[in-house]
C-alpha positions as CSV (number, residue, x, y, z in Angstrom):
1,X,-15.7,11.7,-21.4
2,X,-18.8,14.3,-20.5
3,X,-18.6,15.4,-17.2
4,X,-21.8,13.9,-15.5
5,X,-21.9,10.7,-17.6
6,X,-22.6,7.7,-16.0
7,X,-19.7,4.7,-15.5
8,X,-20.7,1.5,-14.8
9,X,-17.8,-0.1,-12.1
10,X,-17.9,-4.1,-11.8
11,X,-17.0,-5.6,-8.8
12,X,-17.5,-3.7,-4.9
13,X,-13.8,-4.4,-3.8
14,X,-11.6,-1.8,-2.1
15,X,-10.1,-0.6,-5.3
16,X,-13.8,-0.1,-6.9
17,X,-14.6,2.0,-4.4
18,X,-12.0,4.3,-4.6
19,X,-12.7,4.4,-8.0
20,X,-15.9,4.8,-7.9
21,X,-15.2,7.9,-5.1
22,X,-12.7,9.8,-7.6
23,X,-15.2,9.2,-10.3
24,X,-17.9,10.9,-8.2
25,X,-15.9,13.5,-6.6
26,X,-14.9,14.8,-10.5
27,X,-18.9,14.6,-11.2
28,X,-19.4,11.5,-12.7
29,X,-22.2,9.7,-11.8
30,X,-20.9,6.1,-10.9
31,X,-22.6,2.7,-10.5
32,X,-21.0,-0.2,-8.9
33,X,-22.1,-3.5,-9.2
34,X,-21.4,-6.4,-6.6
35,X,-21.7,-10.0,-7.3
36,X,-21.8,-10.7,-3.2
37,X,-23.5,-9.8,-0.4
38,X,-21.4,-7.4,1.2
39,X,-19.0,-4.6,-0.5
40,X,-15.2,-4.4,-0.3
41,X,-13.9,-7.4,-1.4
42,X,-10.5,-7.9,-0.2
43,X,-10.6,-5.3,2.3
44,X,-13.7,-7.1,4.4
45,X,-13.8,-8.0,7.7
46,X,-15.9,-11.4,8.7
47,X,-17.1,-13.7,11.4
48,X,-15.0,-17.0,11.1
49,X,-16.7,-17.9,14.5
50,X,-19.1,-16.8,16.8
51,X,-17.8,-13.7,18.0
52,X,-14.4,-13.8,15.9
53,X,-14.2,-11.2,13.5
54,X,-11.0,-11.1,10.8
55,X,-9.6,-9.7,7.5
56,X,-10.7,-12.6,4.8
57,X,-8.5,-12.0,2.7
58,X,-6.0,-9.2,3.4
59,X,-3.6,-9.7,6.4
60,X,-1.7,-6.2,6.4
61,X,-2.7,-3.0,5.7
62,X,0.4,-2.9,2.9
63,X,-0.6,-0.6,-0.2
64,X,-3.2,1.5,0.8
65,X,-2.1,5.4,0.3
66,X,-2.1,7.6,3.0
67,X,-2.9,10.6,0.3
68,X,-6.1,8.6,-0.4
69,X,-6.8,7.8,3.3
70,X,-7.2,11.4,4.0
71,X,-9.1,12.2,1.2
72,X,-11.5,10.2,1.9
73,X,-11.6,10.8,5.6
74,X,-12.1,7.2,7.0
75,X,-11.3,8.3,10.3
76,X,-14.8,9.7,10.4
77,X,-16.3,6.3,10.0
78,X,-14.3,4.7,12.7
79,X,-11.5,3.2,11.4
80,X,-9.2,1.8,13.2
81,X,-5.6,0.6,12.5
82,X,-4.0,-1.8,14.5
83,X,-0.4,-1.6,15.0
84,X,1.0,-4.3,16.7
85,X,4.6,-4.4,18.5
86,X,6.2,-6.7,18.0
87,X,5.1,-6.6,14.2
88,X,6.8,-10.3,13.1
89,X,7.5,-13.2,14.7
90,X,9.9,-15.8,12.5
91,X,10.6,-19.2,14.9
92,X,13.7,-21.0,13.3
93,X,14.0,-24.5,13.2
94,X,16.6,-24.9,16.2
95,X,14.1,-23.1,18.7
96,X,15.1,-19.6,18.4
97,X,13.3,-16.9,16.3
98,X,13.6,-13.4,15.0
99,X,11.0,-10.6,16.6
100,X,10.6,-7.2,14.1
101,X,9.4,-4.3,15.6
102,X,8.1,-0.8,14.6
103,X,11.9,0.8,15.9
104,X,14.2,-0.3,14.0
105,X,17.0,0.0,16.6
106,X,14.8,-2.2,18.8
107,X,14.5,-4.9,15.9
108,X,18.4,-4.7,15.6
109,X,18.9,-5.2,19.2
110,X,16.7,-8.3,18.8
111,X,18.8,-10.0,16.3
112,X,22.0,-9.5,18.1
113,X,21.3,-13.2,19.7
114,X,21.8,-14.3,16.3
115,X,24.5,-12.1,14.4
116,X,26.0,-9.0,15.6
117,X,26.7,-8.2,12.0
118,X,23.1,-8.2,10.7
119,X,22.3,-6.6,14.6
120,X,24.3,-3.8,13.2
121,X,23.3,-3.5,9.1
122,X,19.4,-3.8,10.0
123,X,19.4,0.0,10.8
124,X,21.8,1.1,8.0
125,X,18.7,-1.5,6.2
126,X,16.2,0.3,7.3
127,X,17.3,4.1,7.0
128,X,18.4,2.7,2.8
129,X,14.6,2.0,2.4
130,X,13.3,5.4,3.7
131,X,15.6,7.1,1.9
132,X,14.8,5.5,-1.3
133,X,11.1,5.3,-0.4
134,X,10.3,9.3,-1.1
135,X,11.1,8.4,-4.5
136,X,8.9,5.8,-5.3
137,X,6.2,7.5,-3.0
138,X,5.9,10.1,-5.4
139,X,6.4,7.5,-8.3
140,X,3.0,5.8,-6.8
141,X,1.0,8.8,-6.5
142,X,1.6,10.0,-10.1
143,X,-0.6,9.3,-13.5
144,X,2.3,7.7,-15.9
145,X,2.5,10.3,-18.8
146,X,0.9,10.3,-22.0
147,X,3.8,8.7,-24.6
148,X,2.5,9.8,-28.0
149,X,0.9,13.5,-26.4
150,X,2.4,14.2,-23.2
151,X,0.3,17.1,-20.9
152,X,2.0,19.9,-19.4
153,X,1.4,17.8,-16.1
154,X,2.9,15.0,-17.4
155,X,6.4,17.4,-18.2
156,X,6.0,18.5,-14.5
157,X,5.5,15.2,-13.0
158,X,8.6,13.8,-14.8
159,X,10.4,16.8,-13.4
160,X,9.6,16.5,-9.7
161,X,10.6,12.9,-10.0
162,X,13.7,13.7,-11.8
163,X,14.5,15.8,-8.8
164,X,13.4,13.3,-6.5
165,X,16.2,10.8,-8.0
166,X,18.6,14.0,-7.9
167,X,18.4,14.0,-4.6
168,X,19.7,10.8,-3.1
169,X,23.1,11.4,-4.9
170,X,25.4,10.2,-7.1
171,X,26.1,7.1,-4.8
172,X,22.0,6.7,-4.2
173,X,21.1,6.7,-8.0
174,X,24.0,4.4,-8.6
175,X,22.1,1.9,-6.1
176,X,18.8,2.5,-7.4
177,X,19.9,1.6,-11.3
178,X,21.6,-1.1,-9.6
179,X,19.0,-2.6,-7.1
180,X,16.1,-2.1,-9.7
181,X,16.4,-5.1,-11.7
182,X,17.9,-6.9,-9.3
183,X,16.0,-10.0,-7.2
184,X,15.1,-9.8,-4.0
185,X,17.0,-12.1,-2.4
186,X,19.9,-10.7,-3.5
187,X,19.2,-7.6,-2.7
188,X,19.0,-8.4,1.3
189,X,22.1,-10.5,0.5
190,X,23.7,-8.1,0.2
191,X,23.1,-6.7,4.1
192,X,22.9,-9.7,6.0
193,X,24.3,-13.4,6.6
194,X,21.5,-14.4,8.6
195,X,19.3,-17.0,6.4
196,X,16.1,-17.0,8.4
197,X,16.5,-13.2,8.4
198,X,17.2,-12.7,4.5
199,X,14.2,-15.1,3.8
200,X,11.8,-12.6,5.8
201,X,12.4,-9.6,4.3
202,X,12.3,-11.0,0.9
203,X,8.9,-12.0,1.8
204,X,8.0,-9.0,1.9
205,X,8.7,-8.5,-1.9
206,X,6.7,-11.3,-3.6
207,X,3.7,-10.3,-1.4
208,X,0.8,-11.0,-4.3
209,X,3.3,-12.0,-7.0
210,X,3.3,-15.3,-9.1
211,X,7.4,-15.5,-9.0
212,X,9.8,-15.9,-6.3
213,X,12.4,-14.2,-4.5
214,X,15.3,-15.3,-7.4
215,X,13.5,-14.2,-9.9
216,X,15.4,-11.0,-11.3
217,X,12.5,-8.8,-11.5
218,X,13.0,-5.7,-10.0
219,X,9.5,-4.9,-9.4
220,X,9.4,-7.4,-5.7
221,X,12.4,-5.1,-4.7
222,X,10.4,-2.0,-5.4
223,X,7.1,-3.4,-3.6
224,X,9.3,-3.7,-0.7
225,X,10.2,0.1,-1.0
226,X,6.9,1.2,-1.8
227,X,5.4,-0.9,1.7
228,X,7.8,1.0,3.4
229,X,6.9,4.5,2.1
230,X,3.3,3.5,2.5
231,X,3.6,2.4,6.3
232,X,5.2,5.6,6.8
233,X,2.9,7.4,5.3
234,X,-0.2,6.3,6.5
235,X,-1.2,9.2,9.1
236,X,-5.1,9.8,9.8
237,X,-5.3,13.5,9.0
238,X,-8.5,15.3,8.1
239,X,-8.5,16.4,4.7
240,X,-9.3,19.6,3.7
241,X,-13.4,19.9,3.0
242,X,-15.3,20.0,-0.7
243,X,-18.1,20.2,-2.1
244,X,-21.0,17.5,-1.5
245,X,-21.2,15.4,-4.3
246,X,-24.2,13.1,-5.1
247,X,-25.3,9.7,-4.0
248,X,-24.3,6.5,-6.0
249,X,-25.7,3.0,-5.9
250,X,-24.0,-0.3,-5.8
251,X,-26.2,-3.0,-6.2
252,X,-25.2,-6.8,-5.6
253,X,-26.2,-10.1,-7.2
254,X,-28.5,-11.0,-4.4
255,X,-30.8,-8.0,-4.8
256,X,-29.0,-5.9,-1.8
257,X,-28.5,-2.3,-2.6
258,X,-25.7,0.3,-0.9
259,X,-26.4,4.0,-1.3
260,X,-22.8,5.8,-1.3
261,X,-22.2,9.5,-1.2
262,X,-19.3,11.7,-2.0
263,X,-19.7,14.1,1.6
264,X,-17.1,16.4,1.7
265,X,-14.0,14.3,0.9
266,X,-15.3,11.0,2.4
267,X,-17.6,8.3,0.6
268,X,-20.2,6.8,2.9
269,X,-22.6,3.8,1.6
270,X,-25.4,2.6,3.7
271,X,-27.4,-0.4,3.2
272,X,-30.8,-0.3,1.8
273,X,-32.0,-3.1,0.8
């Protein structure tokens, strides 16, 4: 496609957007069109009572890159990310309840009240994911290769991530051709006794999917990876400054129109009509 042509982008959501600001930043000259009032679908934030103000739709943070964060510099436009501590609170049936937290040796201290073992495996849990989260980090951040004309890129890509497996060892790519296909619940079967602790962390898995935690698709145990690589990753660094690129409109079905730019490496819309 011509550089400079214009691309036509339905829908305002958060994933539009950053479309829409890669689009402009590589000189294409996008236009986003919005069938409500207001842009950023599930990403919005709006008044469920006088004076209340929450996420609509999206309770969690969860897959938004921290690569992309910087690039697009929404520190600059006052974001704010809330990190709450405890993180989860799951009340059993019998009164008690299981408290997560952002330190994972505090979460396993918390669950000593209901198994020492799992007290014990949450942290071995814990540093399994961050190990294995690098991989599919860099997995996430790739374009998948071209199968019939692959790019030199594409040859390079496939090496770095060939040297990402390389390096969790033997014994980690044994557990990463082995936890791959494998469901979710059985996966944290594997580390801990506890139901009401297993069922929590599976939930994590079928976040946004139409199966359940036995189905033995391996993608719920990867999205469970991938949060965890994301969460860590998130950090509110200025990227490094570009070139201004040019305004773009989005209009929406009610007539209201949003101006966004491409300033530096941040996209900025303002509403003009």
């Amino acid at each position: 496609m011509p550089i400079g042509q214009k691309v036509v982008v339905v829908g305002g959501g958060h994933n539009a957007l950053i479309a829409a600001f890669y689009l402009a930043r590589g000189g294409f000259r996008p236009l986003v069109l919005e069938g409500r009032e207001m842009v950023g679908g599930g990403a919005v934030t709006e008044e469920f009572h006088p004076g209340f103000y929450a996420s609509t739709l999206s309770h969690t943070l969860g897959p938004l890159r921290g690569d992309i964060a910087r690039e697009m510099r929404l520190e600059r436009y006052k974001l704010e990310v809330f990190r709450p501590d405890p993180r989860v609170f799951a009340p059993a049936p019998d009164g008690r309840g299981l408290l997560f937290y952002g330190d994972a040796a505090k979460t396993g201290g918390a669950l000593s009240h209901l198994s020492a073992k799992d007290a014990t495996k949450y942290t071995e849990f814990a540093e399994t994911l961050e190990e294995f989260s690098s991989v599919f980090e860099h997995v996430a951040s790739i374009t998948p290769p071209g199968i019939d004309h692959p790019s030199p890129e594409d040859f390079l890509n496939l090496l770095r991530t060939a040297l990402n497996v390389r390096s969790l060892g033997k014994r980690g790519i044994f557990d990463l051709l082995r936890w791959g296909p494998m469901a979710v619940a059985d996966f944290v079967a594997e580390f801990f006794e506890t139901e009401l602790l297993r069922a929590v962390i599976a939930a994590r898995g079928i976040f946004g999917e139409a199966l359940g935690p036995w189905s033995a698709v391996g993608r719920k145990w990867r999205r469970s990876v991938q949060r965890t690589a994301r969460c860590r990753e998130l950090r509110w660094q200025t990227a490094k400054k570009s070139r201004a690129k040019p305004w773009f409109p989005v209009w929406t079905r009610s007539g209201r129109f949003f101006s966004c730019s491409i300033q530096g490496s941040s996209i900025r819309c303002l509403r003009c009509g």
